[in-house]
C-alpha positions in Angstrom: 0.0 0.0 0.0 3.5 2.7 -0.7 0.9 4.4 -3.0 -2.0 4.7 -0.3 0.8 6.1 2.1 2.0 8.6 -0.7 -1.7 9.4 -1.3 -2.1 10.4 2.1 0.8 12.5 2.5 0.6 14.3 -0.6 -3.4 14.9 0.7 -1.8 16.8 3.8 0.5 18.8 1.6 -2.5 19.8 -0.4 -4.7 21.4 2.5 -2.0 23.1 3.7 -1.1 24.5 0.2 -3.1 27.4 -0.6 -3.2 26.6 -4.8 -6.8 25.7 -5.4 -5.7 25.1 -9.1 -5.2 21.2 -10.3 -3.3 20.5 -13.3 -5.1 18.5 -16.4 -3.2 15.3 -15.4 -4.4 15.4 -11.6 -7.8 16.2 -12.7 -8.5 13.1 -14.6 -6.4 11.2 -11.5 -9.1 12.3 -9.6 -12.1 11.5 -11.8 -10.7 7.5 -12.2 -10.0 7.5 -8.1 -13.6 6.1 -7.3 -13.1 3.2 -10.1 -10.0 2.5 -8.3 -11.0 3.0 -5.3 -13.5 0.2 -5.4 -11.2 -2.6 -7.3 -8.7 -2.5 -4.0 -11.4 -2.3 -1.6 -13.2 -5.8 -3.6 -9.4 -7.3 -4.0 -9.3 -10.2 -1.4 -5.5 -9.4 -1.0 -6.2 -6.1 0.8 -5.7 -6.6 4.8 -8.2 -5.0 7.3 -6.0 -2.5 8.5 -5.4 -1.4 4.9 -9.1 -1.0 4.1 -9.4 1.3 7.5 -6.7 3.9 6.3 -8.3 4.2 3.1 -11.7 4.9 5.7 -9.4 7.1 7.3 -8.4 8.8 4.3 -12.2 9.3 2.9 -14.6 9.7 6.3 -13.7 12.4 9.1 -16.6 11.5 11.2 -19.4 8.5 11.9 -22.1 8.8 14.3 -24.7 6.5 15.6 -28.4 7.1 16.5 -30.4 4.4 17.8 -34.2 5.0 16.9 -36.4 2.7 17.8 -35.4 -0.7 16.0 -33.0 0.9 13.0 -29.3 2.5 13.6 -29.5 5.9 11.6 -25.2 5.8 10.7 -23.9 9.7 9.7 -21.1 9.9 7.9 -19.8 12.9 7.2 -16.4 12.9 4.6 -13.5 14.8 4.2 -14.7 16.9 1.5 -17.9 18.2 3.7 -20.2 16.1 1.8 -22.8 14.1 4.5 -24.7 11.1 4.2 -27.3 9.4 6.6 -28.0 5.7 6.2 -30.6 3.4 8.2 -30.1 -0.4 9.0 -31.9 -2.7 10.7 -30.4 -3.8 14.6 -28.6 -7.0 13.8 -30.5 -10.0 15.6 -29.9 -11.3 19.0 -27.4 -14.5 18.5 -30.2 -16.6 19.7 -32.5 -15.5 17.1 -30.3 -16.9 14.5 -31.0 -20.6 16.0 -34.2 -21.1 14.0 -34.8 -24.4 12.9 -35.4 -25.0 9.6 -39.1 -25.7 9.1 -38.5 -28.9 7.0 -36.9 -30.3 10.3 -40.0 -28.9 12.6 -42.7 -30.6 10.2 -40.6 -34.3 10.5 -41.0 -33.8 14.4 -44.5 -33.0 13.9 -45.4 -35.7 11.6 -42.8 -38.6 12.9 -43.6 -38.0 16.7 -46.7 -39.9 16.0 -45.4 -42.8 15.3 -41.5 -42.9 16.4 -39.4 -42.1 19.7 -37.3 -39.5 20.4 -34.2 -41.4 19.9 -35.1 -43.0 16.5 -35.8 -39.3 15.4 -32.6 -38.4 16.6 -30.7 -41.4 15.0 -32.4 -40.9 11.6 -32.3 -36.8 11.7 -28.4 -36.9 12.3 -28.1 -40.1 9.6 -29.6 -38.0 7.4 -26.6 -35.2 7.8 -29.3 -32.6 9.3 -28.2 -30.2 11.8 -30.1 -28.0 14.5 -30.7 -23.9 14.6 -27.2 -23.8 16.4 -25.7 -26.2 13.1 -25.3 -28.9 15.8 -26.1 -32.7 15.6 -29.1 -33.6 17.1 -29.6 -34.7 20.7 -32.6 -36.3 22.7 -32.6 -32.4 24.1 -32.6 -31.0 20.9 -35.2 -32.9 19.8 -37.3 -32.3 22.9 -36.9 -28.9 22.6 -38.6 -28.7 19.5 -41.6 -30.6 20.9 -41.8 -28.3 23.2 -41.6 -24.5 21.7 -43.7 -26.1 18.8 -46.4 -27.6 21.0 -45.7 -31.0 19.5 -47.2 -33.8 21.2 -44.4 -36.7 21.8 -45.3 -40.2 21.1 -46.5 -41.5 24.4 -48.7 -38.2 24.5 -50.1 -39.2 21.2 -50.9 -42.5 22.0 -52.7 -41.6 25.1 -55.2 -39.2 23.2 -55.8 -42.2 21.3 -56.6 -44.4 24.0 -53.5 -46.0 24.7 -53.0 -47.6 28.1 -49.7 -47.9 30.2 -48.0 -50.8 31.1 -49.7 -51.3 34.7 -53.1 -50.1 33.3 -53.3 -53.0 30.7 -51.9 -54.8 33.3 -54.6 -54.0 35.2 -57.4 -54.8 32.2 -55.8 -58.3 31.9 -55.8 -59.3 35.9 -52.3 -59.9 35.9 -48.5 -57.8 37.2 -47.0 -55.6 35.3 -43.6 -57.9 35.4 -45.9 -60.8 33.6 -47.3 -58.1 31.3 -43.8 -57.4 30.6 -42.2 -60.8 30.8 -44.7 -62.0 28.1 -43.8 -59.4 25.5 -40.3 -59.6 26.4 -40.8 -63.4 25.7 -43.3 -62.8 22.6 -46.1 -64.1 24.0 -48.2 -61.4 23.7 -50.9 -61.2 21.0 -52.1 -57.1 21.6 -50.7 -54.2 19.8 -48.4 -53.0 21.7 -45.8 -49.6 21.3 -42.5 -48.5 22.4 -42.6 -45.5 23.3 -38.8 -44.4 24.8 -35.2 -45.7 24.6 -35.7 -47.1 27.6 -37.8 -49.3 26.9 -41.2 -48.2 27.8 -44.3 -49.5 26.0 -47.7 -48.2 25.4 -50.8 -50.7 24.9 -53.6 -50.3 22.3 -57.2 -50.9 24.7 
């Protein structure tokens, strides 16, 4: 950036020259600077620090206003010339951790009919990642259920009728541990559904 530097000394030589005059040559200098101006600025090559001395070079001042929800920016350049611009406030980091909508609906739709844990094992199969571009965990998943007011399987089942374990239990006149020990064994003939990893069931009436 030697020219930049020499740019910028040769701009403090000017303002405290008192010839207003420019040559031809310097003229048409001038007229191609903007064209320039904006090649270095979009060439990958140039470093931070030099793209804030050319901002040093061009800008005296920047204020901030905060109205409302928008940042009204001033900038007011060397030359005297002002400009106001309005921007939106950036989101809250948390706000960025939407999940995509594709992945809600699955929840919606497969928590009918799956567990948590088989939703999890087939979402990260799949190469799907959360709001935060994590894998998927049984918290995750969970958490989705719950700021979408999505049902989980065992709550679906149970508006359908379902019974627990000691309820059909119950029905059949026998202990839960032989209602378990004869599907366990496959010697039960009634629908039944497992409704967590860890191994709880649901039982169709």
């Amino acid at each position: 950036m030697n020219q930049l530097a020499k740019a910028e000394t040769e701009l403090r030589k000017y303002r405290g020259s008192s010839h207003a005059g420019l040559p031809e040559a310097n003229v048409q200098q001038i007229v191609s600077l903007p064209e320039k101006l904006e090649k270095a600025w979009r060439n990958n090559s140039l470093s931070m620090t030099d793209k804030k001395r050319i901002v040093r070079c061009l800008v005296e001042d920047i204020t901030l206003n905060v109205l409302g929800d928008e940042i009204v920016i001033g900038i007011r350049f060397k030359g005297g010339l002002t400009e106001c611009i309005n921007v939106r406030h950036p989101p809250k980091k948390y706000e960025t951790w939407t999940t995509d909508p594709e992945i809600v609906a699955y929840v919606k739709e497969e928590s009918k009919k799956h567990t948590v844990e088989e939703m999890v094992e087939y979402l990260n199969s799949q190469g799907k990642k959360s709001g935060k571009g994590l894998d998927f965990t049984l918290a995750s998943v969970r958490g989705i259920q719950y700021s979408y007011g999505i049902p989980s399987l065992k709550k679906h089942l149970r508006s359908t009728g379902y019974l627990s374990t000691e309820e059909k239990a119950k029905q059949m006149g026998i202990s839960p541990n032989a209602l378990n020990k004869r599907r366990s064994l496959g010697k039960y003939s009634g629908v039944c559904v497992k409704t967590t990893g860890g191994g709880d069931f649901m039982y169709a009436p």
